[in-house]
Each structure stands twice: as C-alpha cells, then as structure tokens.
LOTIDO-952469 format. One record per residue (C-alpha): residue in one letter; x, y, z. Coordinates in steps of 0.1 Angstrom, whole numbers, plus 5000, padded with zeros to 4 digits. Example, Ala and Ser with C-alpha at 12.3 -4.5 7.8 and 13.67 -1.06 7.14 Angstrom:
BEGIN
A512349555078 S513749895071 
# end
This chain:
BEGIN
X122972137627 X122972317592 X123772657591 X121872907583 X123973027552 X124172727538 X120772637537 X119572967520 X122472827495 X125773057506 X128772887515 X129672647549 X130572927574 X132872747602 X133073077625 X130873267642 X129873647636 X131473597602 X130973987594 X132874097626 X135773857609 X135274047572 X135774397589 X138974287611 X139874067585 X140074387558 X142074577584 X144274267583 X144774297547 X145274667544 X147974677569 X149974337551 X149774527520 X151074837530 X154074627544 X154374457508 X154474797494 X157374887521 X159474607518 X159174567479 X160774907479 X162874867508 X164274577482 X164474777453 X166175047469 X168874777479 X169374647450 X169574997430 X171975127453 X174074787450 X173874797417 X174975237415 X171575327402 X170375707416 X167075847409 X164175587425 X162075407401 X158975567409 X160675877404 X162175827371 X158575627362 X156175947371 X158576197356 X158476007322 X154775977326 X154376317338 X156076437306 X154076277283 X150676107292 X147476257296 X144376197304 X143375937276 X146075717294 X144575777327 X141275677317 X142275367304 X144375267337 X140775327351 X138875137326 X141674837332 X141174857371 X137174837367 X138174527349 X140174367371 X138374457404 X134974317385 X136874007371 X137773967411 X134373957423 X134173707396 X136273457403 X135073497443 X131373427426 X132973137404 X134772967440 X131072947461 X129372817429 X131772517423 X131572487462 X127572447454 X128072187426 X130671977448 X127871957468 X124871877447 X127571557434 X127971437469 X124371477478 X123471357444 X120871637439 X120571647400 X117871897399 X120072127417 X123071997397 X121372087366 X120072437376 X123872547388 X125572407361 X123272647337 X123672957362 X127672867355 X127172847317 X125273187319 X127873337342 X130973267321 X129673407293 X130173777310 X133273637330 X134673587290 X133573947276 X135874077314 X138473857301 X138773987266 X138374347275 X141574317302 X143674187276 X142074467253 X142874737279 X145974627283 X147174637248 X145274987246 X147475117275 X150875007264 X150275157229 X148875447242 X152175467263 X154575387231 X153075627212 X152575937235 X157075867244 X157675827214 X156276117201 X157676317227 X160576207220 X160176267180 X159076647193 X162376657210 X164776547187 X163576727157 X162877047174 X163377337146 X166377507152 X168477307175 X169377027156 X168976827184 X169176477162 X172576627151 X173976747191 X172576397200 X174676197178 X177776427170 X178576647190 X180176617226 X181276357247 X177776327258 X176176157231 X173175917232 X174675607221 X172675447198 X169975687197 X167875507176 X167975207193 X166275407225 X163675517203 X162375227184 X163474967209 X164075077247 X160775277246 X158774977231 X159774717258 X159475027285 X155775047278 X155174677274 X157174617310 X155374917327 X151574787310 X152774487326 X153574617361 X150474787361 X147874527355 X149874297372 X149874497404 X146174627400 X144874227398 X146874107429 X145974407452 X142374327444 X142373947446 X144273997480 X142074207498 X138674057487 X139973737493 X141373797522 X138173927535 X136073627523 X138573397541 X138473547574 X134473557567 X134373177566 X137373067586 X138373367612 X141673567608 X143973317616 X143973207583 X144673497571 X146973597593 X149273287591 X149673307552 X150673637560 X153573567586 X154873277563 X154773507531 X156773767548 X158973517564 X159673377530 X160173717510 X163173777535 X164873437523 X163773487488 X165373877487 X168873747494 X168573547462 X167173787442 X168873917413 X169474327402 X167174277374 X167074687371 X170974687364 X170674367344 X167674497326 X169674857314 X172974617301 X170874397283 X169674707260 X172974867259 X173774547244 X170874477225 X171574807209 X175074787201 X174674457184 X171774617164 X174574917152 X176774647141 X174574507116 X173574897105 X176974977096 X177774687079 X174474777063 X175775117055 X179175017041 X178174707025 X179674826992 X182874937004 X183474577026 X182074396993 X185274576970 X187974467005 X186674157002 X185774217043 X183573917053 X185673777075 X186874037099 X183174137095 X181773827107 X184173817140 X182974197148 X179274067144 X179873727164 X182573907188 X179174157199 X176373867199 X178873677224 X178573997249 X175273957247 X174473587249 X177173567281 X174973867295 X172073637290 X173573327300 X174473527334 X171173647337 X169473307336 X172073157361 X170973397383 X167273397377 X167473007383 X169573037415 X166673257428 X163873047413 X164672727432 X163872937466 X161373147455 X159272817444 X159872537471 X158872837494 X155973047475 X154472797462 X155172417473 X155772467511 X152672687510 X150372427501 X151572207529 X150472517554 X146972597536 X146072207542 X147072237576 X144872577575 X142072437554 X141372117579 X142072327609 X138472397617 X137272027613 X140371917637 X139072167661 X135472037660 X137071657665 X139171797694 X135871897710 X135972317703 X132172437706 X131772417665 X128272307650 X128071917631 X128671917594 X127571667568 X129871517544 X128171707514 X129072037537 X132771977543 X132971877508 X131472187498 X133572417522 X136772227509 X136472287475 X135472687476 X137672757508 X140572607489 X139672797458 X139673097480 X143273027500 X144972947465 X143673267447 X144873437481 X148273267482 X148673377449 X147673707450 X150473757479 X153173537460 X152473777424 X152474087450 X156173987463 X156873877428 X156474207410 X159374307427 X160874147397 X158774307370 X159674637390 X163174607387 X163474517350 X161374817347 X163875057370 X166774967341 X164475057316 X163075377332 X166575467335 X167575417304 X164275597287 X164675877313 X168475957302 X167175947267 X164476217274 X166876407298 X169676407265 X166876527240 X165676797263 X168776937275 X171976857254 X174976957278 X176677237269 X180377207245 X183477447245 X181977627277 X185777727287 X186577857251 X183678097250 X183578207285 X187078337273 X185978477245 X182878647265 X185278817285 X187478927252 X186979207222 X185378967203 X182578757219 X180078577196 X177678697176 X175278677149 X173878927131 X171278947102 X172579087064 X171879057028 X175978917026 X177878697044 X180378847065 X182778707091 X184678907115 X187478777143 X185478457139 X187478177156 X186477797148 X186977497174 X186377137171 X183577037201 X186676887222 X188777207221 X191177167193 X191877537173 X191177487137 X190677817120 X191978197144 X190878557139 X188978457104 X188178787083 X186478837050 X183278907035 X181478797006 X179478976985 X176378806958 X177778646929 X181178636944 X182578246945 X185178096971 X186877776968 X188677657002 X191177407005 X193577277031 X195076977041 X192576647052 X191376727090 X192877087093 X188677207093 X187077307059 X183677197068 X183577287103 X183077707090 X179977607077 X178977397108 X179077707126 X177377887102 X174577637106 X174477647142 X175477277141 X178677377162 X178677657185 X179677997175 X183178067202 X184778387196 X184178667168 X180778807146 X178978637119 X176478847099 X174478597075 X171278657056 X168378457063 X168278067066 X166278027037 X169178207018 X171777927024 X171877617013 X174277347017 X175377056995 X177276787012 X179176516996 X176876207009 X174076336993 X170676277015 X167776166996 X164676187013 X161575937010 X158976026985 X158076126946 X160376246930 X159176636931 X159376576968 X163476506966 X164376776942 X161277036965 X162976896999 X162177017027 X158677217010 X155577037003 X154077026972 X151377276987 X153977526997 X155577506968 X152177606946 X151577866972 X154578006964 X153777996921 X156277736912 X154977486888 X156077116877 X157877316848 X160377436876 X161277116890 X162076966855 X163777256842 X165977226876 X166476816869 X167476906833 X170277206844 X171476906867 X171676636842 X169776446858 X166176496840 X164276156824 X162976356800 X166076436781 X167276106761 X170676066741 X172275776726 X168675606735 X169075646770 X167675926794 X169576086819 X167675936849 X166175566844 X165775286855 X165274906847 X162374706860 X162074316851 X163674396817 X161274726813 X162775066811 X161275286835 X161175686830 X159975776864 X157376086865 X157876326891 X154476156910 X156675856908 X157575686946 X160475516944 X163675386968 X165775656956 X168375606986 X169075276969 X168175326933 X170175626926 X173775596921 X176075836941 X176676086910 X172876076907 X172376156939 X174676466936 X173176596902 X169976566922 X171276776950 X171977026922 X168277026908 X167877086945 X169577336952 X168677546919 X165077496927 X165377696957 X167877926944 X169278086976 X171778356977 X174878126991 X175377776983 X178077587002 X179177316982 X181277057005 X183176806978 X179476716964 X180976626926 X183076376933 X180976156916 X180676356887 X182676366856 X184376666844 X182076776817 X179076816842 X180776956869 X181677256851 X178377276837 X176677286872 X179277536879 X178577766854 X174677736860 X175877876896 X177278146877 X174178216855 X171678176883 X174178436902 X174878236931 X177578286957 X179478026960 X181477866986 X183277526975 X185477296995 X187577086975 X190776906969 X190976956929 X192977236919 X190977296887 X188177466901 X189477746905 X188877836869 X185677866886 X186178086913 X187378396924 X188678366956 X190978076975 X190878057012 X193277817023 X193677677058 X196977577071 X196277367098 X198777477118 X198277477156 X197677857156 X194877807131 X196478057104 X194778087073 X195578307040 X193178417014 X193878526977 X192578546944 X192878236924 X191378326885 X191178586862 X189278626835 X189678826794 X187978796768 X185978496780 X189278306787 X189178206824 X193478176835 X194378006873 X197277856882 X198377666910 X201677506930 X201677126936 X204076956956 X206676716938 X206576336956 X210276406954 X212676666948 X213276726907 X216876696891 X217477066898 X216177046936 X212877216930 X209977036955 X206977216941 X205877276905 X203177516886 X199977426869 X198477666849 X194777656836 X192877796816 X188677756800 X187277966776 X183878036795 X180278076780 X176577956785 X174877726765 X170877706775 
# end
C-alpha cells in the first residue's frame, strides 16, 4: 500500500501520525541541546579551573563585546543567522529531492527524472547565492569585530594626557608585555576564533533541531533519541581526552609574541650588532625562542592527536554502524511482522537515500555541537589574553602608592600648579620601584635663564623631567609649570614621525592648524636653516639635507614623503628636532643629551639660537663645555639620600663667556692631586 505522502511526491513516511512525532520530537531536541549547552560548559569550566584560569569565558567574551560592539555588529550576527537557518531548510529541501531522483532511477521514470533534475539545477542556484553570502557575513563580522577592538583599544592607549602607551610599556611591574603584539596580533586571531564560534554554533543548533524534527517525522523518536544517548555517552569518554586548549591557546601567543620581539630588537639595533660583529649570539637568541615555541606546538599536536583518535572512532565511525542499525530498523520491524504498511523497492530506496542524508546532517550537527567545545576553549585563552590587554589600557595600576601616601600625610604633598616660570619646591623624585633619586629639590627658573645638569650615569637626570611630564608620578613637594604647550622636550633618540617633511619639523600640528595659527612655509625653512639642516642652503656643492636616489641627488621639498626614520642619519635627526623645537618656540626647552651626534661648531650654534630666540633652557649632559652656555649647574650626587647642589657655572664680560670646571685624574698626579681644573672660555655673538 503507497502512502499517501509519497504519492502526492513527499517523502516515504514509516510511522504513523508523523506530526505528533515532529512536535515531541522538537521537545526532544530542545531539551538534548540545552544539555549540550550544560555539559560543554560544565567541561570548560573544568578545564579552566585545571588549567588556573578565573573569569568564565562568556564573561570575559560579553565584557569585551560589551565594550566595544554595537549595533552594526549585532545586525550582522542577525543577517549571518538568517543565512544559516535558510541554508538549513535548504539542505532539508536538497535530502527529499535526491530521495525523489533515487527513486525516478529505480523506477526508471525519465520524465520525472528530467523534471527533478531541472527543479535541482534551478534550486542550487539560490542554495549558491546562501552560500556566498555566509562566507560574506562571516568575513563582515570578524572585521567588523577587529576593527571596533582595535579601535578601542587605539582610544585607550593614546588617550590625551595619560600617556597610557608610555605607563603600558615603562612604567611598573605591571606592564603589558609585548603590547603590540596584543594589538596587531592577539586581537586579529580573537575575532577570527570568536567569527568562527559563532557561525559555527549558529549552523549546528539549526541543522540539529530541524533535523531532528524531520527524522522523528519519518521514523518516530527513537531515532532521535538513540543518537542522542550514544552522543552523550561518547562526549563523557571524549572529555577525559580533551586537551586545555584555552591555557594552550594564551601560551601559544605569549610565545608567538615574544619570538616576534626578538626579531624587533634585532631590528632596532641592527647597526650596533652589525659593528660587534653579533650574528652568532644573535642567531642562538632567535633560534633559542623559535624552539619554545615549536616544543609548545609539538605538545600541542601530541595532545590534539591523543584526543582525536577517540573523538573519531566514536563521533564519527562507530556512529555510522548505529545509524545503519537505525536506518533499517523500520524495514526489520515490518519483516518481523510489526503492523507497518508494504513498500516497493523504488520506496525503500527512496527513504534510504534522504533518511540517511537526514541522520548524517543530524549526527553531524551533534558531533560539531560537542566539538565547539574546542573552538571555545582556544577562544577562552584568547579572551583572556584580549581582556587583560583592555583591563591594562583602561586602568594602569597604580606605582609608588606607599611613597605618596607618606608624603600625603607630610608638609609637602604633591602638587602642581599653573605659572608663567618653572618652579620646584620640596619636590622629591623616585624611580617607579622605590629607589630615591633626587630629596627636597628647590629652585626656580625664570625666562631666558639656562641650566645644565649633570651627575653620574643612573643617579636620575631625566627622571625630573619625567615628572614634569606626568610620565612618572609626582611623590612628595610642588611643581608650578606654565602651560604644556610651553615645554618642549628634546630627547637624545630623536623620534621622527611619518609624513612630509613640514609634518616632522610642524609635529604634533597639522598643516591646517599651523595656517590657522599665521605661520607660513617661510617658518618652517627658516627653522630647518637655524638647525642646519635646511636643503635649500648648499656649500661645497652639497646641501645640508640630501639625499641620493639611483645616482640622482634629491633636494626634498617640504611636500616631499619620505622614510625619514631610516633616511636620516642620527645628527640629522637631532638638527631636525632643533628646527622642531624653534618652530614652536616654547618658553622651556629641555634638552636631554640630543647633540651627541652633532659636531662642535653646530652645537653651539643651536645653542646660541636658544639664546637669541630667548629660551630657557634646561640641558642634561656629560660634556663639561657647555657650560660656556649656561648659567646655572645642578648637579646630582647620586647618593642614597638623593642630595643635590646647585651653582653658577659661567660668567660673562665683554662678550667673553669664562667657565671652569674640576675633572677627576684616572690616577693620582706626581704631587698627589686626584682632580684637576679646566677652564673655558668663548667669545659670544650672533651671526644671522
């Protein structure tokens, strides 16, 4: 006897009241699922625990979502599930039409053959366009994701005013190691893993519930129902097997990154390494940190194939064995004599090939659901390592806590205060891990005044001026400083920024705040030609800044883009940090060893432009000759107690600049003396 279903073309139906089955077998599914859901996390919680992880992975994943996405990502999460539940319905379509064209080849019905086989043609034209816009979806949402973290994260670290990129890097115990690495890297495969998780969890909940419904339509629940006990069953084994891919996930990009910060500083000291002749004890710090991370890797595919073995006799071998048993199950029963209507062979043939279709997408389903557990954990150590990063650019922890509490408590707590000079009162300096460089500082400098300090390597000459900047914290005593825009530093390793060069001499204006300000193009080459560094200016047939390209000399203009990082040499770079620093022309300049690389001539040149441009100046520096070009000397000590002493260190009449100063002998002189004087003197003018 045909049934009904089949002859208005559905599929062979083997039970009867198939929709009673559909509505019990949904229930079915929903209640398997939620157990999935329980156990999966159940697992993961295990293994995080095992493995001393703390905040959950959902957690850690919503607060980094929470934090950054909107609702451009949440519509394309919604777009991607349409998708994938329409793709669903698709392959269930796809399953009873191949059922249909097993069964026009047994019966031989090439009419019918003909018509399906165009209906399938037609069909997988819009199954293709569902196909392409998943994997377009899906790229959407993990670059949406990259981008909205890493912009975040961008907002974060470059926060004006707290320096955060510096704190990050420098300043604490509590650095983020490798913060770069995290940024370009960590939060690239974090989105890539969580896209991943998402689509891969959205397609196997759908494919297991409508499946699951069809098959207890057409075969009653025990189909169903036994995949699931076996599939649970197996998950138990399979857990004990199973890998902390969360933990393993988090060392693999602590070690991913540390090998990448290898090659950066041989990158960044390549010339210095070149002149040691250091390839060798390079090469075994570069191999000694790709080892750690291949012998992570080679542990983490041991494991992975320990846990594979299990995972596929049982998931997905063993399993097939149990959905023949299933599949012939109904036919056994009619044999045996069970009340079942007579099928053809066309029928059973039919029934076979889409039922089996059916139980395999099903299986599946269940096997990817268990499965993810995996995806999930690799994206725990990632979540955790993106969280920490977001958590450190937020919130840096807080450094000599102890040191100011004391000095809260004291006469002299910190303070800053706003004035046209720079004035510092009981100020005390310490290093971020406690140590006492500089006690009860006390002076003031007034405009046009100049101050060289000096002191012993380490004792602390820089770190005043990291306090002044609010790169260190302010501990004990009262600052008062003019405006930010009235400092300006100068360090020794010059920073060139990327652009024309008007935008490294302007640095950090644009060229539209620049013009709204009424400075001109004639400013910035007056400033390069103060600094020496001009290309306009030629002697001897060669200009002060240019360059050679495939045998051509180049002049650049200041529109000119150029690798200046790598194209300048290091004095260049300094003379440009002069042009720099006299096109803003603050009120202090802090000069921190910046002409080094500089030769004499020019070095008192940019000195006495600092004196024409009326300047105050504050130097740090080891040569004992610039104090012809300043007034004062504040010298640290470096003693434990931080003492310091200041004192004048030139004098100038008639235009004839005098200094002197005491250098130690490397050995005692014939009459015992250990120290001897130098005396200086430079007959000062101006010369436009």
């Amino acid at each position: 006897m045909l049934n009904a279903d089949f002859v208005r073309g559905g599929p062979v139906v083997l039970v009867s009241r198939p929709q009673r089955n559909a509505g019990l077998g949904l229930l079915a599914a929903l209640g398997f699922y939620c157990y999935i859901i329980k156990f999966s996390d159940r697992v993961l919680t295990y293994k995080t625990k095992k493995s001393g992880g703390g905040e959950g992975i959902r957690e850690t994943v919503l607060r980094i979502l929470w934090q950054t996405c909107g609702y451009r990502e949440a519509l394309t999460v919604t777009k991607l599930s349409l998708m994938l539940m329409l793709r669903t319905f698709g392959s269930v379509w796809v399953s009873r039409h191949w059922g249909k064209i097993v069964n026009s080849v047994v019966t031989a019905n090439f009419p019918r053959l003909k018509q399906l086989v165009s209906e399938f043609a037609a069909a997988t034209v819009a199954l293709s366009v569902l196909n392409a816009l998943l994997k377009f979806y899906n790229s959407t949402l993990r670059l949406q994701v990259r981008e909205q973290i890493t912009r975040w994260c961008h907002e974060m670290y470059l926060r004006p005013g707290y320096t955060v990129y510096y704190r990050a890097n420098r300043v604490g115990e509590h650095r983020l190691e490798n913060c770069d690495h995290q940024i370009a890297s960590d939060v690239q495969i974090f989105s890539q893993v969580f896209t991943d998780v998402v689509s891969q969890s959205l397609k196997p909940t759908v494919d297991f519930i409508v499946y699951s419904v069809e098959l207890s339509r057409v075969q009653g629940l025990a189909t169903p129902l036994t995949l699931y006990a076996w599939f649970a069953i197996a998950s138990c084994v399979s857990t004990w097997t199973l890998p902390p891919f969360g933990e393993i996930a988090a060392t693999r990009q602590h070690l991913e990154g540390q090998f990448r910060a290898r090659h950066s500083d041989l990158i960044a000291h390549c010339e210095q390494i070149a002149f040691l002749r250091g390839e060798r004890p390079e090469k075994g710090v570069l191999n000694a940190s790709l080892d750690r991370l291949l012998a992570h890797c080679r542990r983490e595919h041991h494991l992975s194939f320990n846990s594979e073995i299990v995972r596929q006799y049982l998931n997905k071998y063993f399993v097939t064995v149990i959905g023949l048993f299933l599949v012939s199950r109904p036919l056994r029963l009619q044999r045996c004599g069970a009340p079942m209507p007579s099928y053809t062979s066309d029928q059973i043939a039919q029934y076979f090939s889409s039922t089996w279709r059916n139980m395999e997408a099903m299986a599946t389903s269940i096997q990817d659901l268990f499965e993810l557990a995996d995806k999930v954990g690799t994206l725990s150590g990632l979540a955790a390592r993106v969280g920490r990063l977001m958590a450190g650019l937020l919130e840096r922890p807080p450094v000599l806590v102890r040191e100011t509490e004391a000095a809260l408590a004291g006469p002299h707590p910190p303070t800053f205060e706003r004035g046209k000079s720079l004035k510092f009162e009981h100020v005390s300096v310490y290093k971020p891990d406690g140590t006492l460089l500089v006690k009860d500082l006390n002076f003031a400098i007034e405009p046009g005044q100049r101050v060289l300090i000096t002191g012993a390597n380490g004792c602390g000459k820089s770190s005043l001026f990291r306090v002044l900047c609010g790169l260190w914290p302010l501990v004990e005593g009262k600052i008062t400083k003019p405006r930010d825009l009235d400092l300006h530093f100068v360090p020794q390793n010059v920073f060139v920024p990327v652009g024309t060069l008007r935008d490294v001499v302007i640095y950090p204006k644009s060229r539209e705040e620049v013009e709204a300000d009424g400075r001109t193009d004639k400013d910035v080459q007056a400033c390069l030609k103060w600094a020496h560094v001009s290309p306009q200016v030629v002697a001897d047939g060669r200009a002060q800044l240019e360059f050679v390209d495939r045998g051509v000399v180049v002049r650049p203009k200041l529109d000119e883009v150029r690798d200046w990082q790598k194209e300048l040499s290091p004095g260049q770079k300094q003379r440009v940090a002069f042009a720099r620093l006299f096109f803003h022309r603050p009120r202090i300049a802090v000069l921190d060893e910046c002409t080094n690389g500089v030769s004499p001539d020019v070095e008192h040149d940019l000195y006495d432009r600092c004196a024409k441009l009326k300047l105050a100046v504050f130097s740090i520096s080891h040569k004992i000759e610039l104090k012809l070009f300043h007034d004062f000397e504040l010298h640290y000590t470096g003693d434990a107690e931080g003492s310091w002493s200041m004192s004048r260190c030139s004098e100038t009449r008639d235009k004839v600049t005098f200094s002197s100063a005491l250098v130690r002998l490397p050995e005692p002189g014939p009459n015992g003396r250990t120290e001897t004087k130098i005396t200086y003197e430079r007959h000062v003018w101006f010369v436009e």
